[in-house]
C-alpha positions in Angstrom: 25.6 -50.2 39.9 25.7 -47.2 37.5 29.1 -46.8 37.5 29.2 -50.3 36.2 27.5 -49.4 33.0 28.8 -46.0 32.4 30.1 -47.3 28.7 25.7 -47.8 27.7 25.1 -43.9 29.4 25.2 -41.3 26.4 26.7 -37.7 27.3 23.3 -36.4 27.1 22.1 -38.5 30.0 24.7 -37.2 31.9 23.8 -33.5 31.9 20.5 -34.5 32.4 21.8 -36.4 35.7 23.7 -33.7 36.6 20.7 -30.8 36.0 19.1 -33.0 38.1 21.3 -33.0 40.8 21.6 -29.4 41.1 18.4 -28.5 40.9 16.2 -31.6 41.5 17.8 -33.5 43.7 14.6 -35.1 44.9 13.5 -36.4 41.2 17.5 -37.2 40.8 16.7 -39.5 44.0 14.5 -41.4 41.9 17.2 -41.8 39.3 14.4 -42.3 36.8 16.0 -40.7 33.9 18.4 -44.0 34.2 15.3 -46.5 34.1 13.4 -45.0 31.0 16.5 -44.7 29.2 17.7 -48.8 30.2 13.6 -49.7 29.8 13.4 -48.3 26.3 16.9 -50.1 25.7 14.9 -53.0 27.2 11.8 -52.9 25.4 13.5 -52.8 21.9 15.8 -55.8 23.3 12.9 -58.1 23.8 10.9 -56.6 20.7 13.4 -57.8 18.2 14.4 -60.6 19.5 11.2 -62.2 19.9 10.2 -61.4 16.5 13.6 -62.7 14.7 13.5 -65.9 16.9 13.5 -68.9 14.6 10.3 -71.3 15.8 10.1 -74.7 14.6 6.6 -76.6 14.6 9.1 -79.2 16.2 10.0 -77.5 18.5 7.0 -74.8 19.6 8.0 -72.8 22.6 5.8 -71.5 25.2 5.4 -67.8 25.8 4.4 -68.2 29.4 7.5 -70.1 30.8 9.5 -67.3 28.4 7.6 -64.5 30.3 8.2 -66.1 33.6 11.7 -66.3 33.0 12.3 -63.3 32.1 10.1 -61.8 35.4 13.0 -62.5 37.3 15.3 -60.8 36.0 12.9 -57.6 35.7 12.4 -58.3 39.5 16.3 -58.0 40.2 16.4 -54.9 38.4 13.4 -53.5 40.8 15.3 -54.6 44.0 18.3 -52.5 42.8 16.8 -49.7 41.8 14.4 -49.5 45.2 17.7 -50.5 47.1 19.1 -47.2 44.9 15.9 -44.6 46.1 16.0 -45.7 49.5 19.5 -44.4 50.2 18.5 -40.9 49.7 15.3 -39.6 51.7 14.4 -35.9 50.8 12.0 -36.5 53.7 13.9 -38.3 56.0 16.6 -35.4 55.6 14.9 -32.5 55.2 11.1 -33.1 55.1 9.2 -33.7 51.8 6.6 -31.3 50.3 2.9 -32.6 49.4 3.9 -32.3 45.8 6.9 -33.9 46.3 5.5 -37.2 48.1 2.9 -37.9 44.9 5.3 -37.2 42.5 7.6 -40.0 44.3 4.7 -42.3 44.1 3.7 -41.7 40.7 7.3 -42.4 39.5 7.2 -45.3 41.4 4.4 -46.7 40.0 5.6 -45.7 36.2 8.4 -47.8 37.1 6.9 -50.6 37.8 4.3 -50.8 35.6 7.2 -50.6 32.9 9.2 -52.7 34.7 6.5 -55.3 35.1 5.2 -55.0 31.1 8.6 -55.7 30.4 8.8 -59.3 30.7 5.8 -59.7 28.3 6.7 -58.4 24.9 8.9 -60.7 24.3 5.9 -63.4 25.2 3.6 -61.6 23.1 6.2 -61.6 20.3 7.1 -65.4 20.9 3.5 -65.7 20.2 3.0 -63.9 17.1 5.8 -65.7 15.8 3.9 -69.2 16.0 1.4 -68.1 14.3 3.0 -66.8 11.7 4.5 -70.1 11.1 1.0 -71.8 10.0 -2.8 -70.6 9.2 -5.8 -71.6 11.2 -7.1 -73.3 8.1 -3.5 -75.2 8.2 -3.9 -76.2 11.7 -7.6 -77.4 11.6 -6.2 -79.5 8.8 -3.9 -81.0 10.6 -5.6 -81.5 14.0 -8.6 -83.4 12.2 -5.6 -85.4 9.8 -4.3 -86.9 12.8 -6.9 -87.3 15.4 -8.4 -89.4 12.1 -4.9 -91.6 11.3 -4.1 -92.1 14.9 -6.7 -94.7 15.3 -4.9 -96.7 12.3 -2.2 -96.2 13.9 -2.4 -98.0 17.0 0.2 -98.3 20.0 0.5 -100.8 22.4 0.9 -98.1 24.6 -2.3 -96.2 23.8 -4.5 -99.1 22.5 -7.4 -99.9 25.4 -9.8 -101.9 23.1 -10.5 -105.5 23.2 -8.7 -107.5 20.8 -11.1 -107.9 17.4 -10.5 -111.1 14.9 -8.3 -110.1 12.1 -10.9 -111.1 9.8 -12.8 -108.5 10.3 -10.6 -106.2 8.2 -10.6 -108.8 5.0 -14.4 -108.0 5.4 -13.4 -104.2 4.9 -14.7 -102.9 8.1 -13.0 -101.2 11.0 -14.2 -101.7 14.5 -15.6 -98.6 16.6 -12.6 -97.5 17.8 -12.6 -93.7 17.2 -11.2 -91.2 19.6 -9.2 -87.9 19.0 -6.2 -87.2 20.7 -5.3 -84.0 19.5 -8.6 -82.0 20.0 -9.1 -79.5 21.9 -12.9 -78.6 21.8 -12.4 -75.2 23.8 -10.8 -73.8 21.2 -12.5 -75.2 18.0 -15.6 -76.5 18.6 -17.1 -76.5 15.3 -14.5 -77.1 12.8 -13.0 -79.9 14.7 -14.3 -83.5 13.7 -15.9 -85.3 16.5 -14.9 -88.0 18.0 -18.8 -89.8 17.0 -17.5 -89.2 13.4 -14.5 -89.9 13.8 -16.0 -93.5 15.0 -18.0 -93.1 11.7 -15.6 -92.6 9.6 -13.5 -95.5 10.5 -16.4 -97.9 10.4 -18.1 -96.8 7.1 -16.4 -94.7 5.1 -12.7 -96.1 5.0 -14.0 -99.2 3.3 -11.4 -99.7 0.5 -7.3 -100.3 1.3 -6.8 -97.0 -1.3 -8.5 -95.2 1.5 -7.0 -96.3 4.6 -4.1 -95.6 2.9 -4.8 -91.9 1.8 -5.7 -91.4 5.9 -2.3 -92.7 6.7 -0.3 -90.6 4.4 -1.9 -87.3 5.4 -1.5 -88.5 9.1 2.4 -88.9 8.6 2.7 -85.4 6.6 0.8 -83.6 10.0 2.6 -86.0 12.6 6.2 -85.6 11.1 5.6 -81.7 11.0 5.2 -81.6 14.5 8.0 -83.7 16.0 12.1 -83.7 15.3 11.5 -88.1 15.4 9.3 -88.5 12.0 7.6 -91.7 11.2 9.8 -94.1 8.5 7.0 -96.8 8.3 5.7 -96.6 5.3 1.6 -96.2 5.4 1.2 -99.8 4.4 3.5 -101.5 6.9 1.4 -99.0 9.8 -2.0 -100.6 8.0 -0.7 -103.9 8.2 0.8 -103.8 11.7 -3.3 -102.0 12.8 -4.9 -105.0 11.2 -2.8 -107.6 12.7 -1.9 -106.0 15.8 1.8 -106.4 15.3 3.5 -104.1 18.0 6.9 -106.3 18.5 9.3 -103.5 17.0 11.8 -101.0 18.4 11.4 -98.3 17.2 7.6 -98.3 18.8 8.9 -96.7 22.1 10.2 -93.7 19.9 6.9 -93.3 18.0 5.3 -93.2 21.5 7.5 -90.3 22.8 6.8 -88.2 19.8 3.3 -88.7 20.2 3.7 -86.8 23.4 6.3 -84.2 21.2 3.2 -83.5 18.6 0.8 -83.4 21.5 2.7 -80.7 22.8 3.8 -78.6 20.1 0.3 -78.8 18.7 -1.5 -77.7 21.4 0.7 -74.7 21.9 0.3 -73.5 18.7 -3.5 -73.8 19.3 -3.1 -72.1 22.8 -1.2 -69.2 20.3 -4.3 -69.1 17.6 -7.0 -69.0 20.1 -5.5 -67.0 22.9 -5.2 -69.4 25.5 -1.8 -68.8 26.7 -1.6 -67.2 29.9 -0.7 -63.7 29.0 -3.2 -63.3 26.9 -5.8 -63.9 29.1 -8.0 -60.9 30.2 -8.3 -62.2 34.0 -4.6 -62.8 34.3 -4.0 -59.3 33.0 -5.7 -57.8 35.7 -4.5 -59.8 38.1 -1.5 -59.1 36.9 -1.9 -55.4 37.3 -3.4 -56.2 40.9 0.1 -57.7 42.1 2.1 -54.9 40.8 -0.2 -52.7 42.8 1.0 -54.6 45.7 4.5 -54.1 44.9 4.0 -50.4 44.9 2.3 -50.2 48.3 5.1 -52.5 49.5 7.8 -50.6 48.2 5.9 -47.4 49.7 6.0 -49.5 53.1 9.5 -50.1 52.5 11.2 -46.4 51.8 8.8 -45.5 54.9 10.2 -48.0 57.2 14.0 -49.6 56.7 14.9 -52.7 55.8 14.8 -54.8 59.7 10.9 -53.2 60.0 9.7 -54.0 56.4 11.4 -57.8 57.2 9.6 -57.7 60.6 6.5 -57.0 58.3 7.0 -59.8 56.0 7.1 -62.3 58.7 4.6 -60.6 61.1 2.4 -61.1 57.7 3.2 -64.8 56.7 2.6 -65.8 60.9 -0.5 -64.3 60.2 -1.3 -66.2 57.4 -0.3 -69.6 59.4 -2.1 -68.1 62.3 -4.8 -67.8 60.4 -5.1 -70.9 58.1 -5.0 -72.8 62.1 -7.7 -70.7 63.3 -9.7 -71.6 60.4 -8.6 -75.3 60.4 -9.5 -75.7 63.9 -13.3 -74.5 64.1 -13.7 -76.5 60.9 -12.6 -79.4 63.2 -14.4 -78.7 66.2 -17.4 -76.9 65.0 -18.1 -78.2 61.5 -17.7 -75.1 60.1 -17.1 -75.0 56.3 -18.3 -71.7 55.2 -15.6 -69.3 53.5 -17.2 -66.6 55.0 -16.5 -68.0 58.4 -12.0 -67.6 57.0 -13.3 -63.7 55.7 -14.0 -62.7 59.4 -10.9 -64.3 60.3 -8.9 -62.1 58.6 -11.0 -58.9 59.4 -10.2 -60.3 63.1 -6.9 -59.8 62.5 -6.7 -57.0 60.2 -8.9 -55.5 63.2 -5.8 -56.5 65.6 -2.7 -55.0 63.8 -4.7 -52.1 63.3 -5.3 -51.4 66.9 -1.7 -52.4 67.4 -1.1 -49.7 64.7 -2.4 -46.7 66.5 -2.2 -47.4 70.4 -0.7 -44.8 72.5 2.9 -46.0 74.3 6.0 -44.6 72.5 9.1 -46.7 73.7 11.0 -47.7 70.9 10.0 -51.1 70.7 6.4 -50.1 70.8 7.2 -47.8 68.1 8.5 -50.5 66.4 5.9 -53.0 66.9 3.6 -50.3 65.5 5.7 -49.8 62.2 5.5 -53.4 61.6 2.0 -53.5 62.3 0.9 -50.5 60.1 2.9 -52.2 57.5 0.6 -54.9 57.7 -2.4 -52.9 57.4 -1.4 -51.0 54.6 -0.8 -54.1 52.6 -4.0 -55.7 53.6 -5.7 -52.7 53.0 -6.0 -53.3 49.4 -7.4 -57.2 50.1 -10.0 -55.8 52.7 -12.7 -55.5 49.7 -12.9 -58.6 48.7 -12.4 -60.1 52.6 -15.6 -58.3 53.4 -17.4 -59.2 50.3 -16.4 -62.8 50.6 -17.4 -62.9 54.4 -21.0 -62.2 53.5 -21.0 -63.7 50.3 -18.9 -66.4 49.1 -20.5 -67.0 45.7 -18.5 -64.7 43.4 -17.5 -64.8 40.2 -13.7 -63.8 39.1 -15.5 -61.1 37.3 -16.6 -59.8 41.0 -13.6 -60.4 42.3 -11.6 -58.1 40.3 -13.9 -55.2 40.5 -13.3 -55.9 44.3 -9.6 -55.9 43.7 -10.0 -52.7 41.8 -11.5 -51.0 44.8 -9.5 -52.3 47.2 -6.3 -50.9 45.3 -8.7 -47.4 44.9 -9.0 -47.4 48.8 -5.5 -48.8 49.2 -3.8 -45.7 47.6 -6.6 -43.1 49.4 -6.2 -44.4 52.5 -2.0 -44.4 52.6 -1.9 -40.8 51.5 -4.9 -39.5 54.3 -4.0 -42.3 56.8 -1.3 -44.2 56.3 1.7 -42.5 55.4 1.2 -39.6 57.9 0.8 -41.9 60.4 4.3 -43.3 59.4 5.8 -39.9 59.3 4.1 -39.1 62.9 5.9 -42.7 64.4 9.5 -41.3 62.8 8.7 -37.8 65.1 8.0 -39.3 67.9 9.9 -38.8 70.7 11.0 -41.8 72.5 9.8 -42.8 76.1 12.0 -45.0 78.5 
């Protein structure tokens, strides 16, 4: 793969590859002088090309289908460069020193912490770049002009009401009709008008034609900035076709699909001014972190094993799952059992199995094997067991709770492979073979 991109490797990285080589050959193993110089490449890639992106209010993208694209290419590069360490074992060649074996892991999990921040700078940028495109003060403008206008101007397609006489309107009042489409509370709660005044407004305020108008005309300006199919009606062909319920035109069907255009643009660039985008959230931050955590102890599991034992793992791990999920199913069925605590001890049932599995005594290759896989399940359920335990005895938590379980459970996780784990694997490769 290197050799591909020898044109993007400086002479400087070269020497350093080769010092390495002669004198590190374990930390040349790692090739991570190649994945900070690429990541920083990377980094600056994303940086500047999320912040010179052009962003419409049109046409308001999302940052968390951007970041999620973008994790799969990060994710390719992680397979290739794990593919890459895992053909040269210090360990498996000539035996590792202490030092050597934490170093490894650190790197590791530099690398795919990097690897896995990656993806969401440019998200991040993409988000700053909506917001630079209109203030708050702009938006709460906006929100409240059309959640206002879009009860005078009434679809067929949105309209629920009961028909009211047209007469009503020569008498200058508007029926209670008020709703807001474009609110979303969550994020403004007091500067957003409500949909009770909203209901006011139309029915007491908006008494002359002048002011029905006025509401029109701003609700065209917001609408039309939010979608690439503007409004052409003028405001007093849109009054007149509210107070006679005229809806027998054309181009009504297009008004309706850029409702749903300005619904969506709108509420993104809300999502973007409130920070309510996924990658912005706190929680999915350290969940976030949590799943790269598992990465690492998988691709410890995997440069300990080879690739037909770490596949044996994968789907000794998702039988367990189904295993399980029937289990579980089953006493529900029979026993009218619906406690989540009941599915916790379940799993420790099973975590209790491949444990067993993990350290019996017989030494024939398959058993050996079979014990690979099943410390391989272990170690990755190792870092759940926290929150199995917790949730067995008390199902109640909070996500709060739950990621300070998480949090222990990747503590334990990492003590546990380097005082139980990983010299267990290292005992099972030593082992000699019975018939």
């Amino acid at each position: 793969m290197l050799r591909k991109l020898d044109s993007l490797i400086p002479s400087f990285l070269r020497q350093i590859d080769r010092q390495l080589l002669l004198n590190r050959p374990g930390l040349w193993a790692t090739r991570i002088h190649y994945i900070l110089y690429f990541l920083m490449i990377g980094c600056g890639i994303l940086f500047f090309s999320g912040l010179t992106r052009t962003i419409s209010l049109n046409d308001v993208p999302n940052p968390d289908i951007n970041t999620l694209i973008l994790i799969i290419p990060a994710g390719i590069a992680f397979l290739i460069w794990a593919y890459n360490v895992s053909l040269f074992q210090v360990e498996k060649s000539f035996g590792m020193l202490k030092e050597s074996k934490m170093r490894d892991q650190l790197i590791s999990a530099v690398v795919i912490l990097l690897l896995g921040f990656l993806p969401l700078i440019y998200g991040y940028m993409i988000n700053f770049r909506i917001k630079q495109q209109i203030t708050e003060e702009e938006l709460i403008h906006d929100l409240n002009a059309l959640n206002i206008g879009e009860n005078l101007f009434i679809t067929d397609r949105y309209y629920t009401e009961p028909e009211v006489n047209p007469k009503v309107y020569i008498e200058g009042e508007i029926p209670n009709i008020g709703y807001s489409r474009y609110s979303h509370y969550t994020y403004y709660p007091e500067a957003l008008t409500r949909d009770a005044e909203i209901s006011e407004i139309l029915r007491y305020r908006l008494k002359s034609e002048s002011e029905r108008l006025d509401v029109i005309n701003r609700y065209i300006i917001a609408f039309n900035k939010y979608t690439s199919t503007p409004i052409t009606l003028s405001a007093e062909e849109i009054l007149y076709r509210f107070e006679t319920r005229d809806f027998q035109d054309s181009r009504q069907t297009r008004y309706d699909e850029a409702k749903d255009e300005v619904t969506t643009n709108i509420e993104r660039v809300q999502r973007a001014w409130a920070g309510k985008f996924e990658i912005l959230n706190k929680d999915f931050a350290h969940f976030y972190f949590f799943g790269l955590m598992i990465i690492w102890m998988a691709l410890q599991v995997f440069l300990k094993t080879d690739w037909k034992l770490f596949a044996g793992s994968a789907v000794a791990g998702i039988v367990s799952i189904i295993l399980i999920a029937i289990t579980y199913n089953t006493f529900q069925y029979l026993f009218n059992l619906y406690d989540d605590g009941f599915a916790g001890l379940i799993i420790l049932a099973f975590f209790g199995f491949f444990t067993y599995q993990a350290f019996r005594r017989r030494h024939t290759d398959r058993v050996i094997a079979w014990k690979s896989i099943s410390l391989s399940v272990v170690s990755m359920t190792t870092l759940l067991l926290p929150l199995v335990i917790t949730t067995s005895v008390d199902s109640s938590i909070n996500d709060r709770e739950a990621i300070s379980l998480l949090y222990t459970g990747a503590i334990i996780g990492f003590i546990m492979w380097n005082t139980i784990y990983q010299p267990r694997f290292s005992r099972l490769a030593a082992l000699p073979r019975e018939n």
